[in-house]
C-alpha positions in Angstrom: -65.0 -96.1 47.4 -63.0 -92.5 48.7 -63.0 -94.5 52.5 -61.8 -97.6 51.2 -58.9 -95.4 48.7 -58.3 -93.0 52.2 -57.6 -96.5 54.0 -55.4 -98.3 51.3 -53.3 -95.3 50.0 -51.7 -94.5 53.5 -50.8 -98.3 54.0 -49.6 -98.7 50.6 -47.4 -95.9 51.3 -46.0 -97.0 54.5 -45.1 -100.7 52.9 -43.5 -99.2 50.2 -41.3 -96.6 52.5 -40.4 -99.9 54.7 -39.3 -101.8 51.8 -36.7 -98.9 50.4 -35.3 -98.5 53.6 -35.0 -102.9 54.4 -33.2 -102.4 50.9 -31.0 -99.9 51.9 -30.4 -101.8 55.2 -29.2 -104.6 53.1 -27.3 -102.7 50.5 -25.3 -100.8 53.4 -24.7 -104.7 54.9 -23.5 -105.4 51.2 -21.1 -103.1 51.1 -19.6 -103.8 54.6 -19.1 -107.0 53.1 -17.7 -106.0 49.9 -15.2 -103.2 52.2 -14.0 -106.2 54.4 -12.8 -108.0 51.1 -11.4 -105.5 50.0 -9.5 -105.0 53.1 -8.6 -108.6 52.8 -6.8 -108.2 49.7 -5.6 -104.9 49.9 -4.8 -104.2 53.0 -6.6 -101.2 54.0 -9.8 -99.8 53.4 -11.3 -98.5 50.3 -11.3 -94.7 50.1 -11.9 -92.1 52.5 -15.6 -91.2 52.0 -18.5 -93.0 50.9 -18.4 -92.0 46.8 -14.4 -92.8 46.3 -15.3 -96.0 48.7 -18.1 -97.1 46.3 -15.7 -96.7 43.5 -12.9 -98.4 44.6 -15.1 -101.4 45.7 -16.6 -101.4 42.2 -12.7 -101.2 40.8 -12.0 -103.8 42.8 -14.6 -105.8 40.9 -16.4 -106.5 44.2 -20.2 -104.4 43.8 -21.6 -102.8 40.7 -21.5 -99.1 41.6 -24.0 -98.3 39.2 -26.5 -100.3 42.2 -25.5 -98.2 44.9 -26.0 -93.9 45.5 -22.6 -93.0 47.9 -25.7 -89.9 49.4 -27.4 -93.0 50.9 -25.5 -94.2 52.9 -22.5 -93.3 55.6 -19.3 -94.5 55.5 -16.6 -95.2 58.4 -13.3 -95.3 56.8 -11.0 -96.6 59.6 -13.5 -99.7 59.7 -15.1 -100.5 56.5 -18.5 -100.3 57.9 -21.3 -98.9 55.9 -25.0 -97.3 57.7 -27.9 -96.1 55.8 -29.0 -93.1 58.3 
């Protein structure tokens, strides 16, 4: 049983680690999206870092900002673009 928990635990570990950082992938592709509409109607970008950016946006009615944490990802003002490092 301790081999078969010493196998399964690591793995387990390493899916879970690959999902959160898929989802963060995706969330910072979200929010890309989101900062380009915003652009769009506004005519500039949304704020100059990644937490008045992710308010803004959720001003703006465009994410939920209770969905996103402005630590996770990196922002690019002068293009909208989101990264999660």
């Amino acid at each position: 049983m301790g081999i078969l928990a010493a196998i399964a635990i690591p793995r387990f570990i390493d899916v879970r680690s690959g999902a959160e950082t898929a989802a963060k992938e995706a969330n910072a592709r979200v929010l890309t999206s989101a900062s380009q509409l915003y652009f769009a109607n506004e005519g500039a970008y949304p704020g100059t870092n990644a937490a008045t950016a992710i308010t803004a946006l959720n001003g703006a009615n465009l994410i939920d900002s209770a969905e996103f944490n402005a630590g996770d990802y990196t922002y690019t003002p002068a293009s909208g673009t989101w990264t999660h490092p």
